[in-house]
C-alpha positions as CSV (number, residue, x, y, z in Angstrom):
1,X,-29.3,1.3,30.6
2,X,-32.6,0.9,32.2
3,X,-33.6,3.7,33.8
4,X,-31.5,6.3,31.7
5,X,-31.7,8.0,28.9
6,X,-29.0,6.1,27.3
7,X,-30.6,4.1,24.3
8,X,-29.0,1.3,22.7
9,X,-28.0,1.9,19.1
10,X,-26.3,-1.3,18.0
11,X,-25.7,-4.8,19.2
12,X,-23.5,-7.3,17.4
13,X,-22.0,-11.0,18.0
14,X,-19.6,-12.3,15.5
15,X,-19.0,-16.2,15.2
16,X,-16.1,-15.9,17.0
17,X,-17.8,-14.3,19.9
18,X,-16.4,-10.8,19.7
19,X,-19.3,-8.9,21.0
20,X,-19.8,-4.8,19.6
21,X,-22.8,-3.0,21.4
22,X,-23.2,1.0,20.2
23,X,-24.7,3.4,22.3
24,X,-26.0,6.9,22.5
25,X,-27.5,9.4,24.6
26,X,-29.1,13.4,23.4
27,X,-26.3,14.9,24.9
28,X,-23.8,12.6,23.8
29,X,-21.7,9.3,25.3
30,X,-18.4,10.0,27.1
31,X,-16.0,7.3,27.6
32,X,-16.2,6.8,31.1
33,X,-20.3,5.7,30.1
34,X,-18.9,3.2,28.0
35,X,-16.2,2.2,30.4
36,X,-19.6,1.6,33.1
37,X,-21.2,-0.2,30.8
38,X,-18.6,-2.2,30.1
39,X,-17.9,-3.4,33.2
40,X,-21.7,-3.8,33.9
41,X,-21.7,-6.5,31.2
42,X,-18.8,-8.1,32.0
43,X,-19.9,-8.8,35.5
44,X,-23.8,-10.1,34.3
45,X,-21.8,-12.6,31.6
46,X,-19.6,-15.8,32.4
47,X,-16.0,-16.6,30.7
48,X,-16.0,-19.7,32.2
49,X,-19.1,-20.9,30.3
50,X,-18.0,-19.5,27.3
51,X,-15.0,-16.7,26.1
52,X,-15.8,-13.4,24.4
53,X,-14.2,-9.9,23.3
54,X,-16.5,-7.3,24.0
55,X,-16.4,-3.6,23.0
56,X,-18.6,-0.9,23.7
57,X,-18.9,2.9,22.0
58,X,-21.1,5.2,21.0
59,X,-22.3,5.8,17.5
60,X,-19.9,8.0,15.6
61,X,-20.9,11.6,14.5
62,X,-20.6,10.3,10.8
63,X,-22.2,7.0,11.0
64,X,-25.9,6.5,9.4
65,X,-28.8,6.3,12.0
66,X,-29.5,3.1,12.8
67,X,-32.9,3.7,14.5
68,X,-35.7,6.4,14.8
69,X,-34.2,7.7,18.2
70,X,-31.0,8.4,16.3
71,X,-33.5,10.7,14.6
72,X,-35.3,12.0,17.2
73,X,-32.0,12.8,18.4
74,X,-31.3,15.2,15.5
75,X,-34.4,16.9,15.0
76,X,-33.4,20.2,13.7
77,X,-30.1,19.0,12.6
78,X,-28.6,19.6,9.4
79,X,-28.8,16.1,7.4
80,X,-27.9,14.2,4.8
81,X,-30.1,11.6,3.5
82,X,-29.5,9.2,0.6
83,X,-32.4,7.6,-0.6
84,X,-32.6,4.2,-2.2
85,X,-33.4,5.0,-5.7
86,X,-30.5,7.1,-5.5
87,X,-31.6,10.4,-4.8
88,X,-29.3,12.8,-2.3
89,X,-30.5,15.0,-0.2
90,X,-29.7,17.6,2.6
91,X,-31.9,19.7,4.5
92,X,-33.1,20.0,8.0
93,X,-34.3,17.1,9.8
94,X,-38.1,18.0,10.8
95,X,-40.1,15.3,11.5
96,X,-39.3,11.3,12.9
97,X,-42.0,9.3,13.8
98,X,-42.1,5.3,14.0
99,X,-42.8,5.0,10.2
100,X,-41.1,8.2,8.4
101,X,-39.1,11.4,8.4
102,X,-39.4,14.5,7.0
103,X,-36.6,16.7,5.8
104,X,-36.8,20.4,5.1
105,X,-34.8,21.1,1.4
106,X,-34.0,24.0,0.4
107,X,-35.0,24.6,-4.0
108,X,-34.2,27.6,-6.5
109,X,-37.3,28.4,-8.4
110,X,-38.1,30.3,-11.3
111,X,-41.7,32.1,-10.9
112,X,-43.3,32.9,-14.2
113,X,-42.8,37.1,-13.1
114,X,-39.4,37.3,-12.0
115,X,-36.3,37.3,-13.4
116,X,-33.9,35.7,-10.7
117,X,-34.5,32.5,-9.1
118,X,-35.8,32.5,-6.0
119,X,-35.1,29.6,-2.9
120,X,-37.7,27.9,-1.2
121,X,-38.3,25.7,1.7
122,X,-40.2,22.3,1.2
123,X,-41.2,19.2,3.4
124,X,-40.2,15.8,1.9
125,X,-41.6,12.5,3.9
126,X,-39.7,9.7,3.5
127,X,-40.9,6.2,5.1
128,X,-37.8,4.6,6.5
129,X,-37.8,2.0,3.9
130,X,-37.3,4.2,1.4
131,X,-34.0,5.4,2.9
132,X,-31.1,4.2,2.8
133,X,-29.4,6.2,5.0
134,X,-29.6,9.3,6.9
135,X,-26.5,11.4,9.0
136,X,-25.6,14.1,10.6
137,X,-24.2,16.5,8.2
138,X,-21.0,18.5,9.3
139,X,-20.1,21.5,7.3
140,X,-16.4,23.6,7.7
Protein backbone atom coordinates (compact mmCIF):
# COMPACT_ATOMS: atom_id res chain seq x y z
CA UNK A 1 0.00 0.00 0.00
CA UNK A 2 3.07 2.05 -0.14
CA UNK A 3 2.87 4.60 -2.23
CA UNK A 4 -1.09 4.94 -2.17
CA UNK A 5 -3.44 6.48 -0.47
CA UNK A 6 -4.80 3.25 0.81
CA UNK A 7 -4.17 3.20 4.72
CA UNK A 8 -4.26 0.16 6.74
CA UNK A 9 -7.04 0.06 9.17
CA UNK A 10 -6.75 -3.31 10.90
CA UNK A 11 -4.32 -6.19 11.07
CA UNK A 12 -5.13 -9.40 12.91
CA UNK A 13 -3.47 -13.04 13.43
CA UNK A 14 -5.41 -15.51 15.32
CA UNK A 15 -3.59 -18.64 17.05
CA UNK A 16 -4.58 -20.68 14.47
CA UNK A 17 -3.06 -18.46 11.85
CA UNK A 18 -6.12 -17.05 10.15
CA UNK A 19 -4.86 -13.78 9.16
CA UNK A 20 -7.75 -10.50 8.90
CA UNK A 21 -6.07 -7.14 7.55
CA UNK A 22 -8.85 -4.14 7.11
CA UNK A 23 -8.30 -1.47 4.81
CA UNK A 24 -9.54 1.83 3.60
CA UNK A 25 -9.01 4.56 1.36
CA UNK A 26 -11.12 8.52 1.22
CA UNK A 27 -12.93 7.47 -1.60
CA UNK A 28 -13.66 4.08 -0.49
CA UNK A 29 -12.18 0.23 -1.20
CA UNK A 30 -13.58 -1.77 -4.00
CA UNK A 31 -13.21 -5.40 -4.11
CA UNK A 32 -10.98 -5.76 -6.88
CA UNK A 33 -8.37 -3.48 -4.19
CA UNK A 34 -8.77 -6.15 -1.89
CA UNK A 35 -8.56 -8.93 -4.39
CA UNK A 36 -4.77 -6.95 -5.31
CA UNK A 37 -3.86 -6.90 -2.13
CA UNK A 38 -4.66 -10.12 -1.53
CA UNK A 39 -2.72 -11.65 -3.95
CA UNK A 40 0.22 -9.17 -3.13
CA UNK A 41 0.48 -10.90 0.27
CA UNK A 42 0.06 -14.14 -0.74
CA UNK A 43 3.01 -14.01 -3.08
CA UNK A 44 5.53 -12.01 -0.24
CA UNK A 45 4.34 -15.03 2.40
CA UNK A 46 5.38 -18.86 2.34
CA UNK A 47 2.76 -21.94 2.95
CA UNK A 48 5.47 -24.08 2.92
CA UNK A 49 7.10 -22.61 6.07
CA UNK A 50 4.04 -22.31 7.68
CA UNK A 51 -0.11 -22.47 6.54
CA UNK A 52 -2.48 -19.50 7.00
CA UNK A 53 -6.07 -18.27 5.97
CA UNK A 54 -5.95 -14.90 5.04
CA UNK A 55 -8.74 -12.29 4.35
CA UNK A 56 -8.69 -8.93 3.42
CA UNK A 57 -11.70 -5.98 3.39
CA UNK A 58 -12.27 -2.77 3.97
CA UNK A 59 -13.72 -1.36 7.17
CA UNK A 60 -17.46 -1.45 7.17
CA UNK A 61 -19.61 1.78 6.94
CA UNK A 62 -20.90 0.91 10.51
CA UNK A 63 -17.80 -0.22 12.23
CA UNK A 64 -16.11 2.20 14.94
CA UNK A 65 -12.89 4.03 13.71
CA UNK A 66 -10.07 2.30 14.63
CA UNK A 67 -7.51 5.14 14.01
CA UNK A 68 -7.25 9.00 13.51
CA UNK A 69 -7.26 8.57 9.58
CA UNK A 70 -10.59 6.82 9.92
CA UNK A 71 -11.39 10.35 11.25
CA UNK A 72 -9.66 12.37 9.06
CA UNK A 73 -11.52 10.50 6.69
CA UNK A 74 -14.90 11.77 7.92
CA UNK A 75 -14.37 15.21 8.63
CA UNK A 76 -17.56 16.80 8.11
CA UNK A 77 -19.46 13.61 8.45
CA UNK A 78 -22.37 13.17 10.54
CA UNK A 79 -21.21 10.99 13.69
CA UNK A 80 -21.88 9.18 16.43
CA UNK A 81 -19.67 9.06 19.35
CA UNK A 82 -20.04 7.14 22.52
CA UNK A 83 -17.98 8.23 25.16
CA UNK A 84 -16.67 6.12 27.96
CA UNK A 85 -18.46 7.43 30.85
CA UNK A 86 -21.35 6.78 28.92
CA UNK A 87 -22.29 9.74 27.34
CA UNK A 88 -23.91 9.62 23.47
CA UNK A 89 -23.40 11.89 21.26
CA UNK A 90 -24.02 12.94 17.45
CA UNK A 91 -23.00 15.85 15.72
CA UNK A 92 -20.59 16.71 12.98
CA UNK A 93 -17.23 15.58 13.03
CA UNK A 94 -14.93 18.84 12.98
CA UNK A 95 -11.69 18.50 14.12
CA UNK A 96 -9.05 15.01 14.36
CA UNK A 97 -5.70 15.59 15.27
CA UNK A 98 -3.22 12.91 16.72
CA UNK A 99 -4.50 13.45 20.30
CA UNK A 100 -8.45 14.46 20.00
CA UNK A 101 -11.57 15.25 18.12
CA UNK A 102 -13.98 17.64 18.09
CA UNK A 103 -17.63 17.11 17.35
CA UNK A 104 -20.12 19.91 16.52
CA UNK A 105 -23.63 19.10 18.78
CA UNK A 106 -26.41 20.59 18.15
CA UNK A 107 -28.41 21.89 21.95
CA UNK A 108 -31.95 23.53 22.69
CA UNK A 109 -31.58 26.42 24.94
CA UNK A 110 -33.81 28.47 26.94
CA UNK A 111 -32.44 32.24 26.97
CA UNK A 112 -33.66 34.17 30.03
CA UNK A 113 -35.96 36.61 27.22
CA UNK A 114 -37.59 34.27 25.10
CA UNK A 115 -40.20 32.06 25.28
CA UNK A 116 -39.27 29.12 22.87
CA UNK A 117 -36.12 27.24 22.97
CA UNK A 118 -33.73 28.08 20.71
CA UNK A 119 -30.83 25.40 19.07
CA UNK A 120 -27.37 25.99 19.08
CA UNK A 121 -24.13 24.78 17.70
CA UNK A 122 -21.23 23.83 20.18
CA UNK A 123 -17.59 22.31 19.83
CA UNK A 124 -16.86 19.39 22.19
CA UNK A 125 -13.06 18.01 22.25
CA UNK A 126 -12.68 14.77 23.14
CA UNK A 127 -8.99 13.09 23.56
CA UNK A 128 -9.25 9.73 22.06
CA UNK A 129 -8.93 8.06 25.32
CA UNK A 130 -11.90 9.29 26.38
CA UNK A 131 -13.83 7.69 23.61
CA UNK A 132 -15.00 4.72 23.22
CA UNK A 133 -16.07 4.75 19.92
CA UNK A 134 -16.83 6.91 17.11
CA UNK A 135 -18.93 6.00 13.52
CA UNK A 136 -20.30 7.19 10.78
CA UNK A 137 -23.84 7.91 11.40
CA UNK A 138 -26.42 6.89 8.58
CA UNK A 139 -29.77 8.34 8.80
CA UNK A 140 -33.07 7.09 6.41
Amino acid sequence: MEGTDYFLVDISVSRDNLIVIEIDHDNGVSIDDCVALSRYIEENLDREKEDFELEVGSSGITSPFKNVRQYVKNLGNEVEMMLKNGIKLTGLLKTAGDSSATITVEKKIKSDDAKRRTTVAEDQTYSYDEIKYTKYLIRF
